[in-house]
C-alpha positions in Angstrom: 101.7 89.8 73.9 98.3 89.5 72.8 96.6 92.3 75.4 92.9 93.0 75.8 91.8 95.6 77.9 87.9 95.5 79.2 86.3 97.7 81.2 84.9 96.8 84.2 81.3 97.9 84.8 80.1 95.1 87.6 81.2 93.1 89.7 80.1 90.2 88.7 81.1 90.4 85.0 84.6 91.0 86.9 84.6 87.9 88.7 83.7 85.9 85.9 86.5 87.7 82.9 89.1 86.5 85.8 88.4 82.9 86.1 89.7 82.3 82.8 93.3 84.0 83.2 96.3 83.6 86.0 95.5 86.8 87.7 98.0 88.9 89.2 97.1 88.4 92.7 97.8 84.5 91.9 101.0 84.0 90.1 103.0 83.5 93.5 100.6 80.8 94.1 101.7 79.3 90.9 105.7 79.6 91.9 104.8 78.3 94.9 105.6 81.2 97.2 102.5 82.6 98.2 101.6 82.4 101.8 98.0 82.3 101.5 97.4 79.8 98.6 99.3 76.5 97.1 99.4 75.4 93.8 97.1 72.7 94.4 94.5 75.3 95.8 95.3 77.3 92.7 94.4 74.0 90.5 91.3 72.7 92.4 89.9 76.8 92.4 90.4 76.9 88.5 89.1 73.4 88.0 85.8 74.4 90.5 86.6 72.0 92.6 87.0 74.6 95.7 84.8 78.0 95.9 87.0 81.0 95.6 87.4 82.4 99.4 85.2 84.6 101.0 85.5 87.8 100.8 87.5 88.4 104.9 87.4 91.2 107.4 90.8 92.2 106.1 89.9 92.0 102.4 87.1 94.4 103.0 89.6 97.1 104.7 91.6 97.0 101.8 88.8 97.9 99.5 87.4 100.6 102.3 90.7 102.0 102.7 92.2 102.1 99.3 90.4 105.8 98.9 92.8 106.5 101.7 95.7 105.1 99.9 95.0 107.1 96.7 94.1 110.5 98.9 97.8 109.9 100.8 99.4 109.2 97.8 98.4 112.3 96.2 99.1 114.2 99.4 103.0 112.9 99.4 103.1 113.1 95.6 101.3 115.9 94.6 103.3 116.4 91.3 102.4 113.0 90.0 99.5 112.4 87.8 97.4 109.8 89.7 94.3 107.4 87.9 92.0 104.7 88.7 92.5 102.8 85.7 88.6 100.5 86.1 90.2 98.0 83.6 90.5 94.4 83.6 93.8 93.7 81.2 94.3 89.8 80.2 97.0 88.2 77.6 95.2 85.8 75.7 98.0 83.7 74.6 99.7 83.1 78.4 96.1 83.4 79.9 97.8 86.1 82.5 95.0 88.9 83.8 95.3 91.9 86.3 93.4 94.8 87.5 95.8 97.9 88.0 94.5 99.4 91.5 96.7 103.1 89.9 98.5 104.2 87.3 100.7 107.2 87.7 102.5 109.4 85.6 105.7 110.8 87.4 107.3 114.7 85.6 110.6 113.3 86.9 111.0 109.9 85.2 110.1 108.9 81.6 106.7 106.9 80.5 104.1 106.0 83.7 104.3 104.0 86.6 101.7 101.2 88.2 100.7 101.4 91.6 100.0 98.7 93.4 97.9 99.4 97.0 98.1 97.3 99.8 96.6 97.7 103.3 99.0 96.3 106.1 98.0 96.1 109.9 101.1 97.9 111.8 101.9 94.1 113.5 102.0 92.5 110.2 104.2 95.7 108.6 106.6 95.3 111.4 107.3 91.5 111.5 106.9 91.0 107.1 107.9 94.3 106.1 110.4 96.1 108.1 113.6 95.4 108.6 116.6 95.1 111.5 117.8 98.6 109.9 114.0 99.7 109.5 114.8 99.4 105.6 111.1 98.3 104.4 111.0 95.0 101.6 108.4 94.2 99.9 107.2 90.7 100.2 108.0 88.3 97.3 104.1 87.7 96.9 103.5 91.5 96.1 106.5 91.9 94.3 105.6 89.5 91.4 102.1 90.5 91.3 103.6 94.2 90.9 106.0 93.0 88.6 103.2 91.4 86.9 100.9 94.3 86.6 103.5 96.2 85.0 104.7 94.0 82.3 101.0 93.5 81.8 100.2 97.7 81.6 103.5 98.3 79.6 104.6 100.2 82.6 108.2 101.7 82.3 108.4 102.0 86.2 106.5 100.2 89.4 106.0 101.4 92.8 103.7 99.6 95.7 102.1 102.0 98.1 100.9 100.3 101.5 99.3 102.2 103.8 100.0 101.0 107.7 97.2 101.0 109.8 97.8 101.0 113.8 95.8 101.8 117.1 96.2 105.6 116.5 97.9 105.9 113.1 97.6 105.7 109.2 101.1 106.2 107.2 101.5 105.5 103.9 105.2 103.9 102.4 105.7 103.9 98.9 108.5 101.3 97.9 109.8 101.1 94.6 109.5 97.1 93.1 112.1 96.8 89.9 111.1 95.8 87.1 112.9 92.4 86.7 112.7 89.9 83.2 114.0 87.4 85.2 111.4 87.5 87.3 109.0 87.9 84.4 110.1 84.8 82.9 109.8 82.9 85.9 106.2 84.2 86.4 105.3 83.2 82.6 106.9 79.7 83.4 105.3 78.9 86.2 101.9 79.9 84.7 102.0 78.2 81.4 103.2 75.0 83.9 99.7 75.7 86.2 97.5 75.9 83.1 99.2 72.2 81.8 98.3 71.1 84.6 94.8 72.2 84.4 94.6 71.5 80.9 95.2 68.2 81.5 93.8 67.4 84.6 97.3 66.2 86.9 97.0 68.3 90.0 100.8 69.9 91.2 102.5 68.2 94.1 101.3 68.5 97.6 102.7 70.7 100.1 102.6 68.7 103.0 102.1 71.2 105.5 99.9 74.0 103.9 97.9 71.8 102.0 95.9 69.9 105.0 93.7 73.2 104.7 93.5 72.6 100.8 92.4 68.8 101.2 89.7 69.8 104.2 88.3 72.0 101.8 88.2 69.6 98.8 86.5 67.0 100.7 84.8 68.0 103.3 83.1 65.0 104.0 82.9 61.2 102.9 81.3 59.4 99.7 78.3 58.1 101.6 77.9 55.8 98.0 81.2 54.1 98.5 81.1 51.2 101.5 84.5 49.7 100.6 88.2 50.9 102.2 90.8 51.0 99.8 94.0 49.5 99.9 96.7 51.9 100.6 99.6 49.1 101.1 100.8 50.8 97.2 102.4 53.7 98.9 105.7 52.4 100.3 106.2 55.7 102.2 102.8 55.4 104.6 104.2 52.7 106.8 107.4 55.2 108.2 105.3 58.2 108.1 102.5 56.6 110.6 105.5 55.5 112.5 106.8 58.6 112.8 103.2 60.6 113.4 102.8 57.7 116.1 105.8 58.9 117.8 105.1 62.5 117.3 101.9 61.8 119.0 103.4 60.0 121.9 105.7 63.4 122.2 102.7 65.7 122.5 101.3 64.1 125.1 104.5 63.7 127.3 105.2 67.1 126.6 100.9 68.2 127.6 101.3 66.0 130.7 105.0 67.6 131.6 103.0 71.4 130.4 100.2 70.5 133.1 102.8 69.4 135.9 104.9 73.0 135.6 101.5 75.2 135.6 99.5 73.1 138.3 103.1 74.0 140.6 103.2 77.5 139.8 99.1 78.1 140.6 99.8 76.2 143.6 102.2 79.2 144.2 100.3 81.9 143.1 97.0 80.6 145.5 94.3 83.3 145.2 97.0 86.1 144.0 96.4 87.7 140.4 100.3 87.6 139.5 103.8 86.7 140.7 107.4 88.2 139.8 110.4 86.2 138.8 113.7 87.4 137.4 113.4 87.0 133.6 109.3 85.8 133.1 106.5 87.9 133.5 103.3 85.0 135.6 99.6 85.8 135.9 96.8 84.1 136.5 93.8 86.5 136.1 90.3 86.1 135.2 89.3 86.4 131.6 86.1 86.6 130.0 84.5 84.2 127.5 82.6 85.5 124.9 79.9 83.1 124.5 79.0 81.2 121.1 77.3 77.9 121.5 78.2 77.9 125.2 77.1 80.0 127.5 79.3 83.1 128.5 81.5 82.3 131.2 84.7 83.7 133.4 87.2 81.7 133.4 91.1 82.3 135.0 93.5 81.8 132.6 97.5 81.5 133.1 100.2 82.8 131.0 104.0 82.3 131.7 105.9 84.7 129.1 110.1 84.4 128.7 111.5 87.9 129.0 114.3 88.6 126.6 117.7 90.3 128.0 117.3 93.7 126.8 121.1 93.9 127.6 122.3 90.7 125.4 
């Protein structure tokens, strides 16, 4: 591995030493697995093509909070040796980068450890993270950037620490993330395969679903120079897949018009009264407010018919 380690001393200079590696935080984009970018996204972001995001409401907690993190891990591990590291580390040969958010080292076990922090509302930590048996796994996203950041470090161990934010509470979990070559190799794979195809300009394959987002974003409006259609009678698959987007259409709009029958019945039960009981659904129709944006502010009654699950089977 052919490691340089720089230290960071802006942001900016940051942002720009990362554009030219795989960075952590991206190699489950490049295997595909990440649930917040695709591996076209990945390519058109490299390529310039589509502005890196924004920085988000949640992004900013986790850089707010991650004093937090580093405070409650020293409070729960108070024998380990804990450092903000304030280095950007790249491979210049398999154009990989990372920037360790801790590095520990641990009296009990041998060599140091990287930390990885991440900041989990307690509704997302319950559905991603947590288990049947309340046994906590780490997503496969954070695993390989972990993973990752350790190989990348030299690390001889790897723990994430995510610290659970509710209502009324802040606890911090610290799951241990192996140290897997397979993994490893499967993380160098899939990179040196997203910088081929960066390299030489063929963008990955589409995923059909989480890529309408991707292809919004690329083109966000139409060539006003180009006046001609194109002829799209090449792809042999467009034909069936209108047919069947025609029928899916047709579906929807039974299904609305059947929707609208079912609620305008129970309203027409409920009259002027805020709520109504039936075994096994929970049916209101109260008066919300609308927060006003272009419109003006207005109250509006809205009607929500939830299933209530068994509790007893």
């Amino acid at each position: 591995m052919a490691i340089e380690k720089h230290t960071i001393t802006d942001r900016a200079s940051w942002l720009l030493m990362r554009m030219q590696d795989i960075t952590a935080s991206d190699v489950a984009a490049c295997s595909g697995v990440s649930p917040w970018k695709t591996p076209l996204k990945l390519f058109h972001q490299k390529l310039g093509n589509i502005p890196p995001a924004d920085e988000t409401a949640a992004m900013r907690r986790g850089i707010w909070l991650e004093p937090s993190a580093m405070f409650a891990l020293r409070e729960q591990q108070p024998t380990w040796e804990i450092r903000k590291p304030a280095l950007y580390i790249r491979d210049t040969e398999l154009r990989i980068g990372c920037t360790p958010d801790l590095v520990a080292i641990d009296p009990a076990r041998e060599g140091f450890g990287v930390v990885q922090v991440k900041t989990v509302a307690l509704r997302i930590f319950r559905e991603k993270w947590l288990q049947s048996d309340e046994t906590i796994v780490v997503p496969l996203d954070y695993a390989l950037q972990t993973i990752t950041e350790a190989k990348m470090t030299g690390s001889d161990w790897a723990v994430l620490a995510v610290l659970v934010t509710g209502e009324f509470s802040l606890d911090l979990h610290i799951c241990e993330v192996p140290i897997n070559d397979g993994a490893w190799k499967r993380i160098v794979a899939d990179v040196k395969l997203m910088w081929w195809h960066i390299d030489n300009l063929q963008p990955p394959s589409i995923q059909p679903y989480e890529d309408n987002t991707t292809l919004r974003e690329l083109y966000p409006e139409e060539d006003d120079e180009v006046l001609e259609t194109i002829d799209l009678s090449y792809d042999n698959q467009l034909p069936s897949l209108l047919a069947e987007r025609a029928a899916a259409m047709k579906a929807i709009k039974a299904n609305d018009y059947r929707k609208t029958e079912i609620e305008t019945h129970v309203m027409a039960l409920l009259k002027d009264k805020p709520a109504g009981t039936l075994p096994g659904w929970g049916v209101t129709w109260k008066t919300q407010q609308a927060a006003a944006y272009t419109v003006a502010a207005r109250e509006t009654r809205v009607l929500r018919i939830t299933e209530r699950k068994n509790r007893n089977g």
